[in-house]
C-alpha angles and dihedrals in degrees: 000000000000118000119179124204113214121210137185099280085078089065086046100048091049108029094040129233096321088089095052122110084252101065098028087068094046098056080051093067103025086055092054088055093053080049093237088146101062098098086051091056102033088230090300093122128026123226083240091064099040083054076055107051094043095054093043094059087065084086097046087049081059091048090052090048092052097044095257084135100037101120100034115118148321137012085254102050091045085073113032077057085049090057098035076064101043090061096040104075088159142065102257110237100177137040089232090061090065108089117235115258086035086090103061077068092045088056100038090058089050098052099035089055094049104063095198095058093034101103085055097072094100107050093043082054099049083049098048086048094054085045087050101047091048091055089051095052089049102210084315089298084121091070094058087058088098092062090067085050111104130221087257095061086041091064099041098060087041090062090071127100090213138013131211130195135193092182131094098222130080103226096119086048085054095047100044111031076222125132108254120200106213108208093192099038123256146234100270098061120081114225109271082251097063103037121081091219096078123070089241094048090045091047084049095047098038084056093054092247108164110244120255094222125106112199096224086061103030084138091062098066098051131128089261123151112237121158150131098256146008104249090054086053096048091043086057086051099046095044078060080059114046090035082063103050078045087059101046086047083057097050101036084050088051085057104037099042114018084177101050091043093054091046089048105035082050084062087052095055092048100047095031125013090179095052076034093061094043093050095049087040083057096051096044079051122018088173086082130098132231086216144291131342108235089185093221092132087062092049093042079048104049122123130197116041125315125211120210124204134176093012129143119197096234133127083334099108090130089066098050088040086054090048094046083054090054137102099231132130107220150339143233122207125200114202133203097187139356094268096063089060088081096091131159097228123140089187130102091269136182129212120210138155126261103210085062098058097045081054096051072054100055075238099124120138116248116242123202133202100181093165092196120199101272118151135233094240147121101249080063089063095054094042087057098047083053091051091048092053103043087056096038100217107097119210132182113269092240092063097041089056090044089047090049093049095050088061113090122214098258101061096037083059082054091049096047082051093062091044097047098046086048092048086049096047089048097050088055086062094058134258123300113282099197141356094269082067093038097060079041093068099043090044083060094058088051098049082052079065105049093051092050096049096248122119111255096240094053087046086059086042105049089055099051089052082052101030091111096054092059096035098057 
């Protein structure tokens, strides 16, 4: 039997570098300032603070590097700490360089070090996460990554007896027709507190409880798995379990011993009115779940030989733990970089190098060297500065003009397309009555960038270098 377990650098492979940590993060932030997250938040924070806030932890992610944090909190946090600075061998300069679910950590040893905040942790987390999900989903653009996915590679994930996933998204399914076990949860699915087939979500809507999702961000509350570390995120799946061997004990016990149930089910009540009221929710309607199925019993439980592919080895020890339970065989890694080779399996395994299975696929990514007419001049130099400050996000020349080389002409008309449309579209508004509207507008254009994997000041600078052609 072969299984494979799909992680984010297939998104990445096939959907560019939108779908990198990078440019997640910054459509974090660029999204606050165009205020996308107010609905999210009810008005309680402004897209101006959470850019704050963002930027501000840079210097709690140095604190944590120097030791600063080394003897704050649980068991639990003590080593995820011990591995965030095992990966960051370097002082950290910008927020984006942070990886995603780094900054749960980041947050919880805010909030854990200041007492009168302490008691908050939670419901900042649950709002970064939603922050965090929306950027990954990039306005639904995520969903369209299977269509630049060729029959080859169709064929290839089809050969498998069984597929993982530790992404959110159903491109594979798309692409497939196959069944894809999401490890993490997925888009689709609503939380287990928002969807009436779960004890907790049947308990919420039979009480008349509003519901927390907003439509425009259903994604966003979704079941999806987001934590600081692995074992946190194995320990929610397995509560799942065990609390559903608890239920059918429940409800085998309500049909075998009447008695005995109502003896014991008069203690619950007594001693919990909340475990009291699932249990009594289960029996009235044993159809319900306790929550969602993670699958990682099935993986913990695979034979034969499983592939991996796209995977970083980060915060991600309750994979490896489920495949070093397993009965397989071996394993067949499939690496990115050298430092993805460092992984925690006890299994027969195989390295080998990713780049050269997407080209036994004809799946390579195409590279560009465009090399367009710009000067070595000046007025470059001061285009460039404009173009830094109207996306707010400096980089260095050099990678703006690389940035702006790798693009072909194609897709920089498509682009310019985007830009122009939104700059049309702008202008029928009205102009800008003040400089809060001004930087608005020009955030716009930026977020254009982000979603479509280009740096924001190449983005600027690819359109003025084209700006004729779509102004005659």
């Amino acid at each position: 039997m072969k299984s494979v377990l799909l992680g984010n650098g297939i998104n990445i492979q096939f959907g560019g570098k939108a779908y990198s940590n990078d440019f997640i993060m910054k459509r974090i932030v660029f999204n606050a300032r165009s205020n996308r997250y107010d609905p999210l938040f009810g008005g309680l924070i402004s897209g101006k603070e959470i850019e704050r806030i963002f930027r501000a932890f840079v210097d709690i992610a140095n604190k944590t590097l120097n030791g600063d944090y080394d003897e704050v909190g649980n068991a639990d946090d003590q080593e995820a700490i011990k591995d965030f600075k095992s990966r960051y061998i370097a002082p950290i300069l910008k927020y984006y360089e942070i990886m995603l679910e780094d900054w749960f950590l980041l947050i919880r040893l805010f909030f854990i070090t200041n007492a009168d905040i302490k008691n908050q942790w939670q419901s900042v987390k649950q709002g970064f996460e939603r922050m965090i999900l929306d950027a990954i989903y990039n306005e639904g653009l995520l969903n369209s990554v299977y269509q630049s996915m060729n029959k080859k590679v169709k064929k290839f994930l089809k050969s498998f007896d069984y597929i993982f996933s530790l992404n959110y998204d159903r491109n594979i399914e798309a692409l497939t027709g196959r069944e894809v076990f999401h490890l993490h949860g997925d888009y689709s699915s609503l939380a287990d507190s928002e969807d009436p087939r779960t004890i907790q979500g049947y308990i919420r809507h039979q009480a008349g409880e509003p519901t927390i999702v907003i439509e425009e961000f259903r994604h966003c509350f979704c079941n999806a798995l987001l934590d600081y570390s692995g074992e946190l995120k194995f320990k929610r799946a397995s509560d799942i379990i065990k609390c559903t061997n608890e239920m059918n004990r429940w409800l085998e016990l309500s049909r075998r011993n009447v008695d005995e149930f109502k003896k014991q089910i008069a203690a619950l009540k007594e001693k919990d009115k909340n475990a009291y009221q699932y249990v009594i929710t289960y029996i009235h309607n044993p159809t319900l779940r306790v929550g969602t199925d993670y699958h990682f019993e099935k993986l913990s439980n695979l034979e034969g030989e499983l592939h991996i592919i796209g995977l970083s080895p980060n915060n991600d020890s309750h994979i490896f733990k489920c495949i070093n339970e397993s009965k397989l065989d071996k394993v067949c890694f499939y690496y990115y970089s050298k430092k993805d080779k460092n992984i925690s399996i006890n299994k027969p395994y195989k390295l080998l190098n990713v780049e050269d299975l997407w080209k036994s696929l004809d799946a390579e990514r195409k590279k560009y060297n465009c090399s367009y007419p710009i000067p070595d001049d000046p007025m470059v130099d001061k285009f460039i500065e404009v173009f830094n400050a109207l996306s707010f996000d400096p980089i260095p020349k050099e990678k703006i003009i690389d940035e702006v080389n790798s693009i072909p002409q194609f897709k920089v008309d498509q682009l310019c397309a985007m830009v122009r449309k939104e700059l049309v579209e702008q202008k029928e508004r009205g102009n800008p009555k003040n400089e809060v509207e001004l930087i608005w507008g020009f955030n716009e254009i930026s977020r254009i960038g982000l979603r479509e994997g280009v740096l924001p000041s190449a983005l600027f600078m690819l359109y003025t270098m084209n700006a004729k052609k779509y102004n005659d």
